[in-house]
N, C-alpha and C positions, 0 to 999 in steps of 0.2 A: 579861474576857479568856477567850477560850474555849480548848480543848485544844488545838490546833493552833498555838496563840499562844505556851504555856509555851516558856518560854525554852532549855529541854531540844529539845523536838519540832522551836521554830523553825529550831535551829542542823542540827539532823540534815536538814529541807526546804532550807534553803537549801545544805546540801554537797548534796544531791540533784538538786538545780537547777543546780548546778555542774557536779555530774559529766555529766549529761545534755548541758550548753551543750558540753562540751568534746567528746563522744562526738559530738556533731554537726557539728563542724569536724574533728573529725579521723576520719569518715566522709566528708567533702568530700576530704578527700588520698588518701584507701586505700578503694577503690571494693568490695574484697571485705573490709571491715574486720570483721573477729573480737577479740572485744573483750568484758569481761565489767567490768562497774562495781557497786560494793557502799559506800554510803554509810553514817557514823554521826555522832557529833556533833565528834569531832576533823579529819574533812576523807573523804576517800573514796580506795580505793583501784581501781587501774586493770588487766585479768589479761588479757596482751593480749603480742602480740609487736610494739613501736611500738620506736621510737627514741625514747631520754628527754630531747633537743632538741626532739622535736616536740610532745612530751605537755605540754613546758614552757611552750610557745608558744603550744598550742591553748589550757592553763588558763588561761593571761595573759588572751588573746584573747576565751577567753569570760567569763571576769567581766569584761570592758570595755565586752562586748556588752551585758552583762545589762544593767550599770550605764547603759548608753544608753537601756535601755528596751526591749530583744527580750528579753521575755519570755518568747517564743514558745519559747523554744529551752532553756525547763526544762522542754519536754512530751520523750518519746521514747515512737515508736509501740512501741518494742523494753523497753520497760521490764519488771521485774517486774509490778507495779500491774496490766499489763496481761494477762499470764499469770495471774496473780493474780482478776480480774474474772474472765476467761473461767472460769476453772475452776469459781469460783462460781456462778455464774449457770448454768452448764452442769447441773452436777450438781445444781441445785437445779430446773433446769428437766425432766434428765429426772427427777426424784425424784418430782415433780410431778404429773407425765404418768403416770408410773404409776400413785401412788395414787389417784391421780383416777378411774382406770378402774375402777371398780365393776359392771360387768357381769358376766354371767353366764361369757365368755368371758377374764376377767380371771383366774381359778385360773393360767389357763396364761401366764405371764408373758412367753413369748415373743410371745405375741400383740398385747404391748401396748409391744412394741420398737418398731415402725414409731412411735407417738405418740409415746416419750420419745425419737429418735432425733430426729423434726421439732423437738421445743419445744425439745432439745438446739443443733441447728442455728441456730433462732432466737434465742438466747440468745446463743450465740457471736457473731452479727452483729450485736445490740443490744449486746455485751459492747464491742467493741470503741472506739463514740466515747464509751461511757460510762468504758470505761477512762481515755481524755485526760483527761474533763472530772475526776476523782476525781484524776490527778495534777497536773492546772492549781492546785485547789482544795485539796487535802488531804497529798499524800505530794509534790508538791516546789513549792519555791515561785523562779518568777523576779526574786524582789526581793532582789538580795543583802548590802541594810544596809551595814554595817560588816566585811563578810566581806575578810578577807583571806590572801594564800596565805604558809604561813609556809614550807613548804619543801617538798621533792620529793625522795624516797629511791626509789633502784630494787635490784631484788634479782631473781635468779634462779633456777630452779631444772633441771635439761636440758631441760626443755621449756616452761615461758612464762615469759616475763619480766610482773614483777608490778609497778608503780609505787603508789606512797605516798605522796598528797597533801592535807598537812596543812597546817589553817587554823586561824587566830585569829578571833575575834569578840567 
């Protein structure tokens, strides 16, 4: 059984695949959708200004999806994972660039902005389908077992409404 398998990790990928499935039907209703999701191993919650019929509808919807077999739809281009990669990659690409440059005109560190600004660039652009493939694989999973939704609490505070969506497994 490898780490991604323990029974801790699985249940925190599979609310993460959830919450993703849901984010993407209910990015189908609300075309400027703001929306912020934060998964653990009790279910995931939702920070977003939504009507709590619809959030109800879209969880349904998408664990019914998943359990169909669209898996697809526990990737999101919007994820952390994916902020996450870039940044990585980023700063390790210009870190890179810099130490790398061992010339004579490397003292002057501005000089060797243009290098770590390009390998920065490219990294960003490779970061990006590497990011999917790391949450396909690793940080959320579209298989969701035995996952079930036990209930939906909403709460407010004067400025977003935050929903609560907790599961069994």
């Amino acid at each position: 059984m490898g780490f991604f398998d323990w029974p801790f990790i699985a249940k925190i990928r599979r609310n993460h695949g959830l919450e993703h499935a849901t984010i993407h039907l209910l990015g189908k209703q609300h075309v400027r959708l703001s929306i912020v999701g934060r998964s653990d191993w009790h279910g995931f919650t939702l920070y977003g200004n939504l009507d709590t019929a619809e959030v109800k509808q879209a969880v349904e919807e998408a664990l019914t999806l998943l359990r169909r077999g669209e898996q697809h739809l526990a990737v999101h281009p919007r994820c952390g994972t994916m902020i996450a990669m870039t940044g990585i990659l980023t700063g390790l690409a210009a870190t890179l660039a810099l130490g790398l440059d061992n010339s004579e005109r490397s003292r002057f560190r501005w000089s060797s902005l243009p290098a770590a600004m390009l390998a920065a660039t490219g990294a960003a652009i490779i970061a990006q389908p590497l990011g999917l493939t790391v949450q396909a694989r690793y940080t959320t999973s579209g298989y969701p077992a035995n996952l079930e939704i036990k209930q939906i609490t909403v709460s407010s505070n004067s400025k977003i409404v935050i929903h609560r969506i907790e599961t069994s497994q």
